[in-house]
Predicted model as a PDB file, atoms N, CA, C, CB and O in Angstrom, pLDDT in the B-factor column:
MODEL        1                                                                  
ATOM      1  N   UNK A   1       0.714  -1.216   0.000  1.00 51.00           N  
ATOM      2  CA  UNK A   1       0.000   0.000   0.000  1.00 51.00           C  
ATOM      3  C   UNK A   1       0.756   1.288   0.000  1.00 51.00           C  
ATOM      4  CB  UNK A   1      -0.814  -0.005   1.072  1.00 51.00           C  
ATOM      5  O   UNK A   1       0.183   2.226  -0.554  1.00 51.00           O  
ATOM      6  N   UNK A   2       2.103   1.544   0.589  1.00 61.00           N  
ATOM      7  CA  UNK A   2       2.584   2.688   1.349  1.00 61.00           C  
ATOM      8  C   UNK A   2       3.340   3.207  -0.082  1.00 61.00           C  
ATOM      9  CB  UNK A   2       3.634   2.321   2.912  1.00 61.00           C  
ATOM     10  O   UNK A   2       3.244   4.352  -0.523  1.00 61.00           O  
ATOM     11  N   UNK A   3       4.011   2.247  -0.625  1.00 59.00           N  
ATOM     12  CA  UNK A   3       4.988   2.478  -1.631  1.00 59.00           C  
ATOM     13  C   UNK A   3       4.535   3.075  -3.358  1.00 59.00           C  
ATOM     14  CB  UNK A   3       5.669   1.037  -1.669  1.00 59.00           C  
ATOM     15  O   UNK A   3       5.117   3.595  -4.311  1.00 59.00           O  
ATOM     16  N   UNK A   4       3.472   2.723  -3.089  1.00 69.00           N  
ATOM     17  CA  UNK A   4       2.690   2.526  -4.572  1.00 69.00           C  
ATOM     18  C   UNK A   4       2.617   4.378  -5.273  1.00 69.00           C  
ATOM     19  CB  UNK A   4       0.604   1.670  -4.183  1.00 69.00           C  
ATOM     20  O   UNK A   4       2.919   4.753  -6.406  1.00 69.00           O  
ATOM     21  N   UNK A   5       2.215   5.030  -4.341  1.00 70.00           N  
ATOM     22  CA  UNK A   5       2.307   6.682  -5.270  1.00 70.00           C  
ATOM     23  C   UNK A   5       3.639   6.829  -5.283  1.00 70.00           C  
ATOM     24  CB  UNK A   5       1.572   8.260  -4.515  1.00 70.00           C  
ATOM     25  O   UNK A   5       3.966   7.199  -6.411  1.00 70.00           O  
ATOM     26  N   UNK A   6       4.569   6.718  -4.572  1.00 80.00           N  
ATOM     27  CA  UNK A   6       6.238   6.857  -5.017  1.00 80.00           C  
ATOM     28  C   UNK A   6       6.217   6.541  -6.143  1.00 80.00           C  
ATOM     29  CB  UNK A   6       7.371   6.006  -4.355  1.00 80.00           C  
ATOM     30  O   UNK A   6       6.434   7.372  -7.025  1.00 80.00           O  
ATOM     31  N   UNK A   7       5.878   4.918  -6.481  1.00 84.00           N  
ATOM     32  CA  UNK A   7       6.572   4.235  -7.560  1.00 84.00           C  
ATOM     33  C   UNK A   7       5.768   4.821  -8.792  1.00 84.00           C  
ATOM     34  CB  UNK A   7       6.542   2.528  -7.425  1.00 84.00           C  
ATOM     35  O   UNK A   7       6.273   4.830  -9.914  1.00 84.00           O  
ATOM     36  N   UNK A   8       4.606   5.269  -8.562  1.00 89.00           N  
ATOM     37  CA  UNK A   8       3.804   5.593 -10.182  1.00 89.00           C  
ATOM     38  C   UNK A   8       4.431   6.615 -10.456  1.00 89.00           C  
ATOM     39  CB  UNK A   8       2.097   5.945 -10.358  1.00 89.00           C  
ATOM     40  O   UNK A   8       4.748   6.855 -11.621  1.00 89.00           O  
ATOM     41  N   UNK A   9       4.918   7.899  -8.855  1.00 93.00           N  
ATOM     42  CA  UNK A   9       5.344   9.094  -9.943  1.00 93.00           C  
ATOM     43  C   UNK A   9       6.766   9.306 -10.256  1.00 93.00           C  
ATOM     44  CB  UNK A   9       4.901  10.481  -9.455  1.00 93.00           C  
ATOM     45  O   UNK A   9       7.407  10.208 -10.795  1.00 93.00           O  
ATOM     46  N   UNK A  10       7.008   8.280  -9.786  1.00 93.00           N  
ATOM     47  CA  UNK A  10       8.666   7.881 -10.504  1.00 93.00           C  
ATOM     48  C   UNK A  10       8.429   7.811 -11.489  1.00 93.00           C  
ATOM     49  CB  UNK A  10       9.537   6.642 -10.256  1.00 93.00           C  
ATOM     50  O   UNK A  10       8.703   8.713 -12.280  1.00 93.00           O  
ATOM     51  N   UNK A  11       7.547   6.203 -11.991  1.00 93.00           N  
ATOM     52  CA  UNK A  11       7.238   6.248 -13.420  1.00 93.00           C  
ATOM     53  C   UNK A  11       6.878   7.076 -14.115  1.00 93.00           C  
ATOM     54  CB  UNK A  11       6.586   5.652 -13.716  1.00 93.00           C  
ATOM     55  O   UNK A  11       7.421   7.128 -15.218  1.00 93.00           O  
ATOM     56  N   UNK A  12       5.834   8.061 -13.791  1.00 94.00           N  
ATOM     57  CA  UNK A  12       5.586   9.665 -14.328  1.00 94.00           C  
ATOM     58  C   UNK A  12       6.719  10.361 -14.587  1.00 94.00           C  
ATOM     59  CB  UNK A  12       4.856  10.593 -13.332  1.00 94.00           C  
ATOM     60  O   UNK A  12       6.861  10.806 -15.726  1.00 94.00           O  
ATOM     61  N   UNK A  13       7.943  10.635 -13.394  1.00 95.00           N  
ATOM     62  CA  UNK A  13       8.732  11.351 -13.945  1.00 95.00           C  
ATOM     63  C   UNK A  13       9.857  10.870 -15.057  1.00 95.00           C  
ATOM     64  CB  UNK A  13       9.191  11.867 -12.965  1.00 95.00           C  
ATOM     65  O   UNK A  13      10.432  11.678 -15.785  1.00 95.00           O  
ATOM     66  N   UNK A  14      10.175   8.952 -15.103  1.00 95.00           N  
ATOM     67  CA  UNK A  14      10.676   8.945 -16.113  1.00 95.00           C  
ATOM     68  C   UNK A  14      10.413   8.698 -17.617  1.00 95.00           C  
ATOM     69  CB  UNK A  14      11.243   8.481 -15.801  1.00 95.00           C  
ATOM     70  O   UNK A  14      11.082   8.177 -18.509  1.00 95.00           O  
ATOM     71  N   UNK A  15       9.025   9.343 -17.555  1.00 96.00           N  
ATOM     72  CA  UNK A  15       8.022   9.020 -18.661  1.00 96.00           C  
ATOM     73  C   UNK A  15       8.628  10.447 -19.283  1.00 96.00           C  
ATOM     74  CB  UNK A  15       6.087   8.820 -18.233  1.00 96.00           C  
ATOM     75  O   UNK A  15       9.309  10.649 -20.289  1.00 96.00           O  
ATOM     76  N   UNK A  16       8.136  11.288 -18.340  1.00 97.00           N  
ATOM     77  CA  UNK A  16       8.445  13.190 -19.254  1.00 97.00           C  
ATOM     78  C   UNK A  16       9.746  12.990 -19.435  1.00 97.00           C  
ATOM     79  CB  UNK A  16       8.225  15.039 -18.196  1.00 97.00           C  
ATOM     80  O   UNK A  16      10.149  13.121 -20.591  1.00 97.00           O  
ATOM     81  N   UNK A  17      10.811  12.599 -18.290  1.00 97.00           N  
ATOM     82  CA  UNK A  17      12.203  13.143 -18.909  1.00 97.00           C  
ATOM     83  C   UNK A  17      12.518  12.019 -20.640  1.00 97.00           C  
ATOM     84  CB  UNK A  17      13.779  12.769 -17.313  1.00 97.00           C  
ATOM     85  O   UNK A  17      13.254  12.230 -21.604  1.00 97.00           O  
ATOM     86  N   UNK A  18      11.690  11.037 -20.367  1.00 97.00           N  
ATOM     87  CA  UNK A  18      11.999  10.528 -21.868  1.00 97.00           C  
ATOM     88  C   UNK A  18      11.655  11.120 -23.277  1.00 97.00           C  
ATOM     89  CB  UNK A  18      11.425   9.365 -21.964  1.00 97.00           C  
ATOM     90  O   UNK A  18      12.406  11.084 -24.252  1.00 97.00           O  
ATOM     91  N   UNK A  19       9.873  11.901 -23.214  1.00 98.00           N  
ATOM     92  CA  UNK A  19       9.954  12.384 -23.849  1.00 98.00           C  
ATOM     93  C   UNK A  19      10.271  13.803 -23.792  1.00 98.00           C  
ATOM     94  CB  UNK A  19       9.288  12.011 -24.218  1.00 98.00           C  
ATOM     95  O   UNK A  19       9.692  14.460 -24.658  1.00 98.00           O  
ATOM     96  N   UNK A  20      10.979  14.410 -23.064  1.00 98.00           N  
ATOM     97  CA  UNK A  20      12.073  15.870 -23.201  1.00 98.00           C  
ATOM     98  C   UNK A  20      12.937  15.207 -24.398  1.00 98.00           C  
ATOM     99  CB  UNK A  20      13.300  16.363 -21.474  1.00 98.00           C  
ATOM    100  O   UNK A  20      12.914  15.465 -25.601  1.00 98.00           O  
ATOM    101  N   UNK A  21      13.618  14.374 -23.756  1.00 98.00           N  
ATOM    102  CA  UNK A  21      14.857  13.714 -24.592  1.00 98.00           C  
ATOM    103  C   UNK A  21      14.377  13.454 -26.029  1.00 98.00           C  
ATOM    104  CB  UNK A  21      15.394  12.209 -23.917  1.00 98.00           C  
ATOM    105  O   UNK A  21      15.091  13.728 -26.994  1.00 98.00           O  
ATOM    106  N   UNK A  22      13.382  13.018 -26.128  1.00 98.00           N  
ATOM    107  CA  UNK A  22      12.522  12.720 -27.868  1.00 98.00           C  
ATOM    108  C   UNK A  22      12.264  14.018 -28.165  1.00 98.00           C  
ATOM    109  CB  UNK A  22      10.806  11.736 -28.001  1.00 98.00           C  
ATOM    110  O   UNK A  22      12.497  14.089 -29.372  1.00 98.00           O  
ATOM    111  N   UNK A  23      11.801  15.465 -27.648  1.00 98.00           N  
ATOM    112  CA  UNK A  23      11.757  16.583 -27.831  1.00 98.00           C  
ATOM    113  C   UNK A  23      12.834  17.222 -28.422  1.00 98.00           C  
ATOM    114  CB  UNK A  23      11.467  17.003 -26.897  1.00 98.00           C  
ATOM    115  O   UNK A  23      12.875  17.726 -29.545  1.00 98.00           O  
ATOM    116  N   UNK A  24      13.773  17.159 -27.511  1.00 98.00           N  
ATOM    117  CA  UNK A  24      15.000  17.492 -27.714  1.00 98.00           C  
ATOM    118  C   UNK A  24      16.053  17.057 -28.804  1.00 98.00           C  
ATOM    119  CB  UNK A  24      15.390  17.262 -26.724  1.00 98.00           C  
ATOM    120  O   UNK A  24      16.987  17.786 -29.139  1.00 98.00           O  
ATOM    121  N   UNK A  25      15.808  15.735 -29.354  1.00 98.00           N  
ATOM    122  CA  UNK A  25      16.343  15.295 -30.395  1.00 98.00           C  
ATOM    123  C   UNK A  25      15.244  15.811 -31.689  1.00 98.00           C  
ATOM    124  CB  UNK A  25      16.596  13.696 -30.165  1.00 98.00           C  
ATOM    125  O   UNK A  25      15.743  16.035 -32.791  1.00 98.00           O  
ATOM    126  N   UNK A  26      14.213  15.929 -31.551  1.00 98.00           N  
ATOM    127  CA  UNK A  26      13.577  16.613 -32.782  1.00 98.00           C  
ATOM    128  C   UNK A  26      13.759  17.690 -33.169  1.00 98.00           C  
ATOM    129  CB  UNK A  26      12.499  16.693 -32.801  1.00 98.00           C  
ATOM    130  O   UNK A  26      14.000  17.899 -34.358  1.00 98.00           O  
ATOM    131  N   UNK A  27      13.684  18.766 -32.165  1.00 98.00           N  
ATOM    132  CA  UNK A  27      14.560  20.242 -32.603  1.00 98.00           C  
ATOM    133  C   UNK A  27      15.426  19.729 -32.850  1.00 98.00           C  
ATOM    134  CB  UNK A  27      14.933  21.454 -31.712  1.00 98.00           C  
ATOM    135  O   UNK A  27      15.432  19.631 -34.077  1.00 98.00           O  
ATOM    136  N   UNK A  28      16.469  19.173 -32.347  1.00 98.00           N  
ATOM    137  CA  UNK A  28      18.194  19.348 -32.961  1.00 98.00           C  
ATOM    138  C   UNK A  28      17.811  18.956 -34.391  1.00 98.00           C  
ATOM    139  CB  UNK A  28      19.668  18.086 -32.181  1.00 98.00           C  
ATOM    140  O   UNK A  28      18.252  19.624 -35.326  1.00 98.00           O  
ATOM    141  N   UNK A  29      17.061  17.971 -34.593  1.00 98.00           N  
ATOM    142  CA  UNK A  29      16.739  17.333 -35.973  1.00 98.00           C  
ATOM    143  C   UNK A  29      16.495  18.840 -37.142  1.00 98.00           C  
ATOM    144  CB  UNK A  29      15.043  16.180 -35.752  1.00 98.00           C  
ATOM    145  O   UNK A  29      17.273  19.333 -37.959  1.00 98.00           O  
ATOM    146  N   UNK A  30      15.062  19.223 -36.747  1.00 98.00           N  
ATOM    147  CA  UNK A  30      14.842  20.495 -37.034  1.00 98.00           C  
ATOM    148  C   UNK A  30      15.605  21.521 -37.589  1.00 98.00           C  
ATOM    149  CB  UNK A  30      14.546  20.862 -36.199  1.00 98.00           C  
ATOM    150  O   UNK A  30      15.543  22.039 -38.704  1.00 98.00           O  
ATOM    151  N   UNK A  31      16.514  21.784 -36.404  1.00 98.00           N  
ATOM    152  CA  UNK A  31      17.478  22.714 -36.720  1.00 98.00           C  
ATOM    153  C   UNK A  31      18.850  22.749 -37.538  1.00 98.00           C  
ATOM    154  CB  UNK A  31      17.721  23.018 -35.733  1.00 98.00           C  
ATOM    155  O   UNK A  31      19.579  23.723 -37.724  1.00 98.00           O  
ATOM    156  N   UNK A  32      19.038  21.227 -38.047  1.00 97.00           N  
ATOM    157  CA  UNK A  32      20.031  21.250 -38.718  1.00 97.00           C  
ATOM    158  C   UNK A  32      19.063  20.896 -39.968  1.00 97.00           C  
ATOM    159  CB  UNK A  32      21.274  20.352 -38.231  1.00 97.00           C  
ATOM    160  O   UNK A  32      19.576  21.289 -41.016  1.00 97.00           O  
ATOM    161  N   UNK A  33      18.039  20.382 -40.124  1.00 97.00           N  
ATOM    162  CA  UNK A  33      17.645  20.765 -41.797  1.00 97.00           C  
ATOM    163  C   UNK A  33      16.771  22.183 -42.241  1.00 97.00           C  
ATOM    164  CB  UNK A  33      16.612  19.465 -42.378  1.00 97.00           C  
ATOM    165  O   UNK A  33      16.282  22.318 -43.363  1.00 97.00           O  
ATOM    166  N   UNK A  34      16.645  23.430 -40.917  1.00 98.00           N  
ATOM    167  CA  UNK A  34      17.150  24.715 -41.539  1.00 98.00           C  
ATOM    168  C   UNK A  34      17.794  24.826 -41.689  1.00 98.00           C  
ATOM    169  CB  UNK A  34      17.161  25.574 -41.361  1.00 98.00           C  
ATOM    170  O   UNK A  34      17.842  25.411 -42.771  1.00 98.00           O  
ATOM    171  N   UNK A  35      19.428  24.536 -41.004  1.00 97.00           N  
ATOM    172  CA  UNK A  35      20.277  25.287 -41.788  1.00 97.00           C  
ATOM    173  C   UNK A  35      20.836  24.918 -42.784  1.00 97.00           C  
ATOM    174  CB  UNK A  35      21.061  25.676 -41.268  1.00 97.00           C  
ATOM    175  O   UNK A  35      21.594  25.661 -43.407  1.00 97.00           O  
ATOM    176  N   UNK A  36      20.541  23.541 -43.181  1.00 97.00           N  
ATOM    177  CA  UNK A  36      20.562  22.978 -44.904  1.00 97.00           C  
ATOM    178  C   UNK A  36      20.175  24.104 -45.618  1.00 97.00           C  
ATOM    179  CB  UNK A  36      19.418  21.652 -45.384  1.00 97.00           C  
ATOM    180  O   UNK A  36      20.826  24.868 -46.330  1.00 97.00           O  
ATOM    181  N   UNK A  37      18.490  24.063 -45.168  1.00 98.00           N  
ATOM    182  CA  UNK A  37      17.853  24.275 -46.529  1.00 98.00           C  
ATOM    183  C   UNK A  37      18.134  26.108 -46.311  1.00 98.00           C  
ATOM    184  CB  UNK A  37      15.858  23.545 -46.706  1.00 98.00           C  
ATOM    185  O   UNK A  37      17.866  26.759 -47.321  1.00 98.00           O  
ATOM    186  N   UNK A  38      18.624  26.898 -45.121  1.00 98.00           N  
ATOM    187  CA  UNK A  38      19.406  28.012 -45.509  1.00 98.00           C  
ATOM    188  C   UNK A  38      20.466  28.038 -46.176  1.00 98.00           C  
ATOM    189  CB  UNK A  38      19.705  28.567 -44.694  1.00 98.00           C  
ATOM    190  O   UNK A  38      20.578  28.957 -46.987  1.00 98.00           O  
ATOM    191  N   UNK A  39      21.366  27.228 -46.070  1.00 97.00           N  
ATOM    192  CA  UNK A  39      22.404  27.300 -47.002  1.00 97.00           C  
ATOM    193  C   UNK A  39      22.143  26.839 -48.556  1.00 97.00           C  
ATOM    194  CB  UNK A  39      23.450  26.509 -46.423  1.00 97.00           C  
ATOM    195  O   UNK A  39      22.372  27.589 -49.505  1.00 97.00           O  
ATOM    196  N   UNK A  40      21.668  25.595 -48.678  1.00 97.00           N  
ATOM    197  CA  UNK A  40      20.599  26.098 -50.329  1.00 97.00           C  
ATOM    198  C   UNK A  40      19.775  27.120 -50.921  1.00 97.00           C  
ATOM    199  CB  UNK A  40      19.628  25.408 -50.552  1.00 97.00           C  
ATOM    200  O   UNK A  40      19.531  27.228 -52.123  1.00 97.00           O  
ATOM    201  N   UNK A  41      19.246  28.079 -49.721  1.00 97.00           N  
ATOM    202  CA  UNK A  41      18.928  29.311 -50.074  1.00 97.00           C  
ATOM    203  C   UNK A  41      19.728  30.068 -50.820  1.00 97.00           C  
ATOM    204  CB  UNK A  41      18.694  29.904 -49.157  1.00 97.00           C  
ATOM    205  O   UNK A  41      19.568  30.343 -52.009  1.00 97.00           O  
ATOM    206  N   UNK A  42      20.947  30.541 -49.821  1.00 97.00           N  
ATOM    207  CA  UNK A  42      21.841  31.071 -50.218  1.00 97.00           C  
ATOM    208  C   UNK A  42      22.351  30.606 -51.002  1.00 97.00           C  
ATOM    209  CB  UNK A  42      22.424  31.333 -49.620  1.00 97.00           C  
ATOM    210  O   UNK A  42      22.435  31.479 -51.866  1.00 97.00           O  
ATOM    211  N   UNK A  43      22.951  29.460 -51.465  1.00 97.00           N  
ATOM    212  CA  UNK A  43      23.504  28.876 -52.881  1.00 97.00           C  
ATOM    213  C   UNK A  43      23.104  29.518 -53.903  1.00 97.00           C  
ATOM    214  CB  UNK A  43      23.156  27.537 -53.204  1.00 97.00           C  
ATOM    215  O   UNK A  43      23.741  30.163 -54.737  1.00 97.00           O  
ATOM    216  N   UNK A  44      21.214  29.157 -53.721  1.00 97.00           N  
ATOM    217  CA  UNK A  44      20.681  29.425 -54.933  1.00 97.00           C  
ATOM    218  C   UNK A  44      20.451  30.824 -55.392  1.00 97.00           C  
ATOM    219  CB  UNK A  44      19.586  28.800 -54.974  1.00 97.00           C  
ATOM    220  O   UNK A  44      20.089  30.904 -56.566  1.00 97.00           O  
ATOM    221  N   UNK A  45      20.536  31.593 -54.945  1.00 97.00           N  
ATOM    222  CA  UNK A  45      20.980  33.082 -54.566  1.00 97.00           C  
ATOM    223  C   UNK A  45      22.115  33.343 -55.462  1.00 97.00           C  
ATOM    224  CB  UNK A  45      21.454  33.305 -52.948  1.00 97.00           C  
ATOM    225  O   UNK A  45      22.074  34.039 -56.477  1.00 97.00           O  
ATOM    226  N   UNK A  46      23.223  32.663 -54.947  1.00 97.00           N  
ATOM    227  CA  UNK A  46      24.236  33.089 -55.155  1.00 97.00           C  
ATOM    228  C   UNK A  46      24.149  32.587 -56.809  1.00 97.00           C  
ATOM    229  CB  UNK A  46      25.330  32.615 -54.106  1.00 97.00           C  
ATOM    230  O   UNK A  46      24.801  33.443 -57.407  1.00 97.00           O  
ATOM    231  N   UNK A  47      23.805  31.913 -57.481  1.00 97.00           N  
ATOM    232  CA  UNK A  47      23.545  31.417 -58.587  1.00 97.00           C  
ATOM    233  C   UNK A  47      23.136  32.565 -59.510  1.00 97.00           C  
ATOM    234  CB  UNK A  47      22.611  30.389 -58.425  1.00 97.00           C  
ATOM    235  O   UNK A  47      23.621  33.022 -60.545  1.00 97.00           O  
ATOM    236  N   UNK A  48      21.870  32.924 -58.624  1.00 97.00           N  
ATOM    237  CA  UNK A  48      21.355  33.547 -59.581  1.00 97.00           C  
ATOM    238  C   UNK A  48      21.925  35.156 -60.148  1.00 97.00           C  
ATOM    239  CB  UNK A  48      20.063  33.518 -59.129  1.00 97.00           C  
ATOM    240  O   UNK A  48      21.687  35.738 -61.206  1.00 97.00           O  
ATOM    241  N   UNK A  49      22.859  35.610 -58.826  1.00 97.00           N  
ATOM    242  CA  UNK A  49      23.126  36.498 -58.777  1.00 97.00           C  
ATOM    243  C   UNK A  49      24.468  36.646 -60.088  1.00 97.00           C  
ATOM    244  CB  UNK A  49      23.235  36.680 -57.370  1.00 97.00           C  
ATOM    245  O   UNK A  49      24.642  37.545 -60.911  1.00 97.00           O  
ATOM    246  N   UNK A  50      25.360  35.201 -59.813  1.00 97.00           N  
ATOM    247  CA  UNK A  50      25.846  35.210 -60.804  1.00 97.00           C  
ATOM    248  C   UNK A  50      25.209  35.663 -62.868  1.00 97.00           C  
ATOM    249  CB  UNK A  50      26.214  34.017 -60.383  1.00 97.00           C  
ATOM    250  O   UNK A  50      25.610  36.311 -63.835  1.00 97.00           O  
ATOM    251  N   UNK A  51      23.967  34.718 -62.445  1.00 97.00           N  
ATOM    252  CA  UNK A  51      23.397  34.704 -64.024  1.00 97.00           C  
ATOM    253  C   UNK A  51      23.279  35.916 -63.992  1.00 97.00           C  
ATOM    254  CB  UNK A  51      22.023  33.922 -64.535  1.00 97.00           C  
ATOM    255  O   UNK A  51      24.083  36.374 -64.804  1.00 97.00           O  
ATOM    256  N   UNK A  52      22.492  37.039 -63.303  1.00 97.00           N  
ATOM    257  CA  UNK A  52      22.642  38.264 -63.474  1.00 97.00           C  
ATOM    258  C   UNK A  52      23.352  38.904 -63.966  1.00 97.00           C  
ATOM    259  CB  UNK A  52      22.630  38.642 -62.854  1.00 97.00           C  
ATOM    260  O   UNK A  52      23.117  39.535 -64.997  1.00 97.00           O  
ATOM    261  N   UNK A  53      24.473  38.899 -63.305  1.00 97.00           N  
ATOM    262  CA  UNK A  53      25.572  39.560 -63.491  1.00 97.00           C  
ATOM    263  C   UNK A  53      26.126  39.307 -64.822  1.00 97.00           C  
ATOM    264  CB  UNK A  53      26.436  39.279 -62.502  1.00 97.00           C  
ATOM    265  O   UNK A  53      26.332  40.360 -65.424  1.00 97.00           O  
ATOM    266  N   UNK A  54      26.481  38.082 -65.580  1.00 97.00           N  
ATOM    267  CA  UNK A  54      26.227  37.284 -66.672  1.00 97.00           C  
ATOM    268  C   UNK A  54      25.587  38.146 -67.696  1.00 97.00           C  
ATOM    269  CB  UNK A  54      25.403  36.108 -66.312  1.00 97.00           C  
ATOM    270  O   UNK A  54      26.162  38.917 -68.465  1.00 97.00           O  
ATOM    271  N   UNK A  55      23.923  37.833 -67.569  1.00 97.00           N  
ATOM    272  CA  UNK A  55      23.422  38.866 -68.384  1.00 97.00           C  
ATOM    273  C   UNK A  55      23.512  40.333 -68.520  1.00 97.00           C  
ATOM    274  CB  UNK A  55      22.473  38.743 -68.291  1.00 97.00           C  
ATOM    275  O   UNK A  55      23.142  40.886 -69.556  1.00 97.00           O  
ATOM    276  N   UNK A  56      24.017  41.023 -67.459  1.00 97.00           N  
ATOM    277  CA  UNK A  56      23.766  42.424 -67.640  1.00 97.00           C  
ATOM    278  C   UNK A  56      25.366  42.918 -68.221  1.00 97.00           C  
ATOM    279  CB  UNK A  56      23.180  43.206 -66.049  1.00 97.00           C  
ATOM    280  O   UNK A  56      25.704  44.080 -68.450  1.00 97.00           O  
ATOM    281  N   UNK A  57      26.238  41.645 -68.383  1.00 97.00           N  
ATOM    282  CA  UNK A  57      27.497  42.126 -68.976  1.00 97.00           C  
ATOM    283  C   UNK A  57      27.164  41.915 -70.389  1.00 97.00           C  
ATOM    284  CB  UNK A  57      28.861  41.362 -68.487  1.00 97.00           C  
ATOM    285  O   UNK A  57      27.579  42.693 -71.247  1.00 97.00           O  
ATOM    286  N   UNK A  58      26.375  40.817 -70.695  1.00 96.00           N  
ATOM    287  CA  UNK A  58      26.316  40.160 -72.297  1.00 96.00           C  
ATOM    288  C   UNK A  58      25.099  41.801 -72.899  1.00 96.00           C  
ATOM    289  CB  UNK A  58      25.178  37.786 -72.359  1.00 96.00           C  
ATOM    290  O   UNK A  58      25.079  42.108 -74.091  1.00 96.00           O  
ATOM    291  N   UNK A  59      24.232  42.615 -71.823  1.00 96.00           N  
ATOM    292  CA  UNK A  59      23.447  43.164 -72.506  1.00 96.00           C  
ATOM    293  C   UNK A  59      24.257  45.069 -72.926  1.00 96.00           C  
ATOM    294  CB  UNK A  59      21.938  42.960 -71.536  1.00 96.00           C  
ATOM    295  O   UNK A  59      24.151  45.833 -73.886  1.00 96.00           O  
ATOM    296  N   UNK A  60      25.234  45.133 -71.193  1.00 96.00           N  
ATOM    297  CA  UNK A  60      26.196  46.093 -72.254  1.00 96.00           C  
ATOM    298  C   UNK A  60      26.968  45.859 -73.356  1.00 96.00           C  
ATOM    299  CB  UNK A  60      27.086  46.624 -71.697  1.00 96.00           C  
ATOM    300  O   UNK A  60      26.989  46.674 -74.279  1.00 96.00           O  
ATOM    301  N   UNK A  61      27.732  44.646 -73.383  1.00 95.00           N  
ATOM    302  CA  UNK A  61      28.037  44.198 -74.595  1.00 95.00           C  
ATOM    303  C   UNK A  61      27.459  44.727 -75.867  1.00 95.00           C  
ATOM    304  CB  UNK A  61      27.817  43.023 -74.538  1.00 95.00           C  
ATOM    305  O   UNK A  61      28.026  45.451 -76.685  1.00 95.00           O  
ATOM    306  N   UNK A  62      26.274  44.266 -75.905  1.00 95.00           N  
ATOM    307  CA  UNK A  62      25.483  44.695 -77.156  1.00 95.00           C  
ATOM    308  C   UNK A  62      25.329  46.234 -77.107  1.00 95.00           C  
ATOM    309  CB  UNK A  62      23.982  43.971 -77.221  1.00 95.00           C  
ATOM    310  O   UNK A  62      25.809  46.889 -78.033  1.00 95.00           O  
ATOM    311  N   UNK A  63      24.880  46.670 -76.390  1.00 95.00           N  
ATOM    312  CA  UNK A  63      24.908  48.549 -75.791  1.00 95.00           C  
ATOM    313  C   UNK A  63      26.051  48.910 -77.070  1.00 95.00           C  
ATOM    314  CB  UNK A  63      25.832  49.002 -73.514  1.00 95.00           C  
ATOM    315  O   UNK A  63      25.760  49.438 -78.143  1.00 95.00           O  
ATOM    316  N   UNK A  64      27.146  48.555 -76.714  1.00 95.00           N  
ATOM    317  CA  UNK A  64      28.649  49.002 -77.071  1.00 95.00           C  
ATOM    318  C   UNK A  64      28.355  48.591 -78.065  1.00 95.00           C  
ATOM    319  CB  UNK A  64      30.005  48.545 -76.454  1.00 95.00           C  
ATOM    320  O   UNK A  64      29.226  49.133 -78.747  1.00 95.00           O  
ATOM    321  N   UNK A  65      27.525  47.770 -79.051  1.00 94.00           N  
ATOM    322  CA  UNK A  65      28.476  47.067 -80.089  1.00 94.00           C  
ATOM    323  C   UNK A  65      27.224  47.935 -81.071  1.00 94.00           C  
ATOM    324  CB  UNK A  65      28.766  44.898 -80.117  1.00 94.00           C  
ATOM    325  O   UNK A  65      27.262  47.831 -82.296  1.00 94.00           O  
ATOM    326  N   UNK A  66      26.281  48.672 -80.471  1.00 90.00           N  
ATOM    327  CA  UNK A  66      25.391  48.680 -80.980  1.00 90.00           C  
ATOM    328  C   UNK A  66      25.664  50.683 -80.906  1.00 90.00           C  
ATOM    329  CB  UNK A  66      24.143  47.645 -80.269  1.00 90.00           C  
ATOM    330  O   UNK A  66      24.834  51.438 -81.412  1.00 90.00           O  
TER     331      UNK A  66                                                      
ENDMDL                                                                          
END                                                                             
């Protein structure tokens, strides 16, 4: 009889700290495929910025030739 609420909220408490720990591994999860898909941001950015740059040399080009 005496022991029995100890032991359930033991079990209670190592119920939450387990799922903290499952919490806690999902953000980390989370947070490293933002900063993937930030750094593919920026890649793709940087891409485009190139083509830009690309085109707006090929369109003075013509400017000059024209």
């Amino acid at each position: 009889g005496h022991m029995e609420p100890a032991a359930s909220s033991q079990a209670a408490v190592e119920e939450l700290r387990t799922q903290v720990r499952e919490l806690r591994s999902i953000i980390e999860t989370m947070k490293d495929q933002q900063k993937r898909e930030i750094k593919q941001l920026l890649s793709e950015l940087d891409e485009e910025k190139k083509i830009r740059l690309r085109l707006q040399m090929e369109v003075n080009d013509i400017k000059k030739a024209l």
